[in-house]
N, C-alpha and C positions, 0 to 999 in steps of 0.2 A: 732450564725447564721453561717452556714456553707456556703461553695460559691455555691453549687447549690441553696439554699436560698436565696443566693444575686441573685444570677442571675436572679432568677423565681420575685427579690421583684423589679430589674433594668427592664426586661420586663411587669410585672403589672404597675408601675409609666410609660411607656410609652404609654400603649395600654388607661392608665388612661388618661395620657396626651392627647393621639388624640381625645378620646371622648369627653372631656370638651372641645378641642379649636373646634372639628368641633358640640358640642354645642353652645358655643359662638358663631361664624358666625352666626348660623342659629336665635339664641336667639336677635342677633345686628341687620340683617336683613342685612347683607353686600351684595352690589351687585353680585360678584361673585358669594355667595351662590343664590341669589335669581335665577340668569339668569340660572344656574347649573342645583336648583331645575326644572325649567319651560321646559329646556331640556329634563329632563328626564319625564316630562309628569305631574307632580303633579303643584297641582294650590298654587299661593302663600299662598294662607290662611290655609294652610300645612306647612309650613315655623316653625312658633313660638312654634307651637304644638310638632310637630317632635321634636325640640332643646328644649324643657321641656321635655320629653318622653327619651330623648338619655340623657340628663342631671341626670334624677329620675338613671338613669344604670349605669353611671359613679361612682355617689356619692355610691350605693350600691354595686357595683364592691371596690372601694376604702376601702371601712368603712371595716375592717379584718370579725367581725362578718358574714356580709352581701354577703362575695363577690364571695362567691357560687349562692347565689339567683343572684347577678350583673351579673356574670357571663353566665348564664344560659337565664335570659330573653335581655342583649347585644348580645347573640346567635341570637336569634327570630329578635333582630333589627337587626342584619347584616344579618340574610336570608333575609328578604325584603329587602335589600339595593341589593343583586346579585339578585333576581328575576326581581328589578325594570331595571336595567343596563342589565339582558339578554333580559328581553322584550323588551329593546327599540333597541337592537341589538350593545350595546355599545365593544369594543373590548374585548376579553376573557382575555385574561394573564393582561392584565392594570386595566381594570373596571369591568369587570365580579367579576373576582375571590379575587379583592382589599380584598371585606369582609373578604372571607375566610382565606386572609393572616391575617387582623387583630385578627381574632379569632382562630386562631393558635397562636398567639404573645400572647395574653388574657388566653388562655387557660394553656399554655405553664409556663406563669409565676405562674399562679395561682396553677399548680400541683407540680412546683418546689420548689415553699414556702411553699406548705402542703406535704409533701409526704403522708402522712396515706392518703389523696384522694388518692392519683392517687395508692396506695397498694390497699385501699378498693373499687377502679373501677376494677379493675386486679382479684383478690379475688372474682366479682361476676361475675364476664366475663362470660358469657358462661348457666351461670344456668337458668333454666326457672322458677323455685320456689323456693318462699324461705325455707330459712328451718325451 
């Protein structure tokens, strides 16, 4: 393993790590998380659902096989997470764009442990058919 590899496998273990602990809260039903949730508009009985759902993304982000599909549908959960935080008019650079830091950090690891992704994203760049 080379140190871009480390690097891309030390940002996958952490982006892995925030999606399990901020499943866990939601999974535990910790106050915080609940009062957080209710802020941002969604009703508690959204709580358990959502921390099973971000949980299912973690484990398949995690698991090497998988963690293109992880990767790809923790996308879709962290666009609902900034659509939710701009509708409610939450601060831009803190809560807004939180997601899209994490999914940089997700992404980031996950092309530095594969290179051949991120060559075979570069390689189609651009083309409107395949060939």
């Amino acid at each position: 393993m080379n140190w871009k590899q480390r690097i891309g496998a030390g940002l996958s273990v952490l982006a892995a790590l925030f999606f399990v602990l901020d499943a866990m809260g939601k999974l535990l039903m910790l106050e915080p998380v609940l009062q957080g949730t209710q802020a941002l508009g969604w009703p508690l009985s959204a709580v358990v659902p959502l921390g099973i759902l971000l949980l299912i993304g973690a484990v398949l982000y995690a698991v090497p096989s998988t963690s293109l599909l992880g990767a790809i549908y923790l996308t879709g959960f962290l666009g609902g997470a900034v659509a939710t935080h701009y509708r409610v008019g939450s601060p831009l650079a803190t809560h807004v764009l939180f997601g899209v830091y994490v999914g940089v950090v997700m992404w980031a690891g996950l092309l530095l442990r594969y290179p051949d992704l991120l060559r075979a994203v570069l390689r189609h760049r651009g083309r409107t058919q395949p060939r």
